[in-house]
C-alpha positions as CSV (number, residue, x, y, z in Angstrom):
1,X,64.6,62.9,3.0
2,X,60.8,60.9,2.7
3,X,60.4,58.8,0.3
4,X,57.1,60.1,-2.1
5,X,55.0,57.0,-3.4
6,X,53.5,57.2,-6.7
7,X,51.2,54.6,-8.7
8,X,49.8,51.5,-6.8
9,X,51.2,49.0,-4.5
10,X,52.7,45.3,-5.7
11,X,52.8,42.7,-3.5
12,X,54.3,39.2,-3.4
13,X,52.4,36.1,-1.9
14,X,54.5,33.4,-1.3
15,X,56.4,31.3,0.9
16,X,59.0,33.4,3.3
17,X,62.3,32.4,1.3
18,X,61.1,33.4,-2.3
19,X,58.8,36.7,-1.4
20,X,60.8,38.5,1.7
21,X,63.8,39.5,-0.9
22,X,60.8,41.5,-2.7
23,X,60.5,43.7,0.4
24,X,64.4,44.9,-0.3
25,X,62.8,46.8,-3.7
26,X,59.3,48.3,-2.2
27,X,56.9,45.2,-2.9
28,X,54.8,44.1,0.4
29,X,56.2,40.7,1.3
30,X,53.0,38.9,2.1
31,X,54.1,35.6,3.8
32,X,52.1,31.9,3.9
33,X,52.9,28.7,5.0
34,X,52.7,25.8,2.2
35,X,51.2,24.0,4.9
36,X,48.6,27.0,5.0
37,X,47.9,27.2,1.5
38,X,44.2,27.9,2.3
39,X,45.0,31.0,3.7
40,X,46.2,32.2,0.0
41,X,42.3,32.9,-1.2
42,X,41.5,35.3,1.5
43,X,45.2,37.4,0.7
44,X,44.8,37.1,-2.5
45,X,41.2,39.0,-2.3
46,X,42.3,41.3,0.4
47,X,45.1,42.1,-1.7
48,X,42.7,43.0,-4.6
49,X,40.4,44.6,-2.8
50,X,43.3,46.9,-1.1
51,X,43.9,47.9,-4.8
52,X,46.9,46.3,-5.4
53,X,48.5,46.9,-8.9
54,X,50.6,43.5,-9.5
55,X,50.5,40.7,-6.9
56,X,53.4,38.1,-7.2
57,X,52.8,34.7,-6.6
58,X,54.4,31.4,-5.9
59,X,53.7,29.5,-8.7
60,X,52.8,26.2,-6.3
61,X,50.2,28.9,-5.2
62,X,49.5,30.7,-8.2
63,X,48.5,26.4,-9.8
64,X,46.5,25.3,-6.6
65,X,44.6,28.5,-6.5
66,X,44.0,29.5,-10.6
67,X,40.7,29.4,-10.8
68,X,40.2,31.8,-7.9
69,X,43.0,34.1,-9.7
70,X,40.9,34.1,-12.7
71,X,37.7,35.1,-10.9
72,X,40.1,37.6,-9.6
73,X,41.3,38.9,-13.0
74,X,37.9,39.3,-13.9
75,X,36.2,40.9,-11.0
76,X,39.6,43.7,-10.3
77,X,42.3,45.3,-12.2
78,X,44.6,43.8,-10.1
79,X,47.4,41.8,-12.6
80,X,48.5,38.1,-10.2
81,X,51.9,37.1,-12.1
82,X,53.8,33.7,-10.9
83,X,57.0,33.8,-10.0
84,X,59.5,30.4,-9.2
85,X,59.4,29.2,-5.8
86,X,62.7,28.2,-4.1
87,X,62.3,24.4,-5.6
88,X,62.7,26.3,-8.8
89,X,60.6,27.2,-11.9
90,X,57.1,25.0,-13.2
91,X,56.8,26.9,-16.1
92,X,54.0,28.4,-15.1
93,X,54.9,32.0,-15.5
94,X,55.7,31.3,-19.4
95,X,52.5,29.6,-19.9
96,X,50.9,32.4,-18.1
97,X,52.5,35.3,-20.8
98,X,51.6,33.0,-24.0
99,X,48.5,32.8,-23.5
100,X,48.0,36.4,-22.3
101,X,49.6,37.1,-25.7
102,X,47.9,34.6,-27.8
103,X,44.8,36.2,-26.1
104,X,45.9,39.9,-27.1
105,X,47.4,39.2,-30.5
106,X,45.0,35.7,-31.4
107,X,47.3,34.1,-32.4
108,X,50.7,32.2,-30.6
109,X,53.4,34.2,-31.7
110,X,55.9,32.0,-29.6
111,X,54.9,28.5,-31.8
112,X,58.1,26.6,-32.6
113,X,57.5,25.7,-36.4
């Protein structure tokens, strides 16, 4: 029996340790070197271009390379979304949600008081 695709594609940019387990449920494992970290603008672009829903990314990646992301945001309806490397979480990817909230809403909604 094929398998019918609906909706975009995802993928996940990373090192090969934290994005080949995406492959295992239908996201494109896209892999770079931290070594080759300069090779991350040109994926992420390709990837936007390609018309890629939701692209994962490494959050040592996802810091190095933010700026590009948000020209990114702004110029494609692709959605970048950090996800912890294998050295574990920076806290990026909450950042990332509170202030796409605080955006949405104007106001932090996650504030400790």
């Amino acid at each position: 029996m094929a398998v019918k695709r609906t909706g975009s594609p995802m993928a996940a940019v990373g090192e090969y340790e934290t994005v080949l387990p995406f492959q295992a449920v239908g996201v494109k494992p896209c892999i770079v070197k931290e070594d080759e970290s300069s090779d991350v603008d040109a994926v992420l672009l390709d990837l936007a271009k390609s018309g890629y829903a939701v692209v994962f990314v490494q959050e040592s990646f996802f810091v190095a390379h933010s700026s590009r992301i948000e020209e990114l945001n702004d110029e494609y309806e692709t959605s970048f979304i950090p996800i912890p490397g294998l050295k574990g979480s920076m806290g990026v990817g909450l950042e990332s949600i509170r202030s796409s909230v605080e955006r949405a809403v104007g106001m932090d909604i996650f504030a400790v008081k």
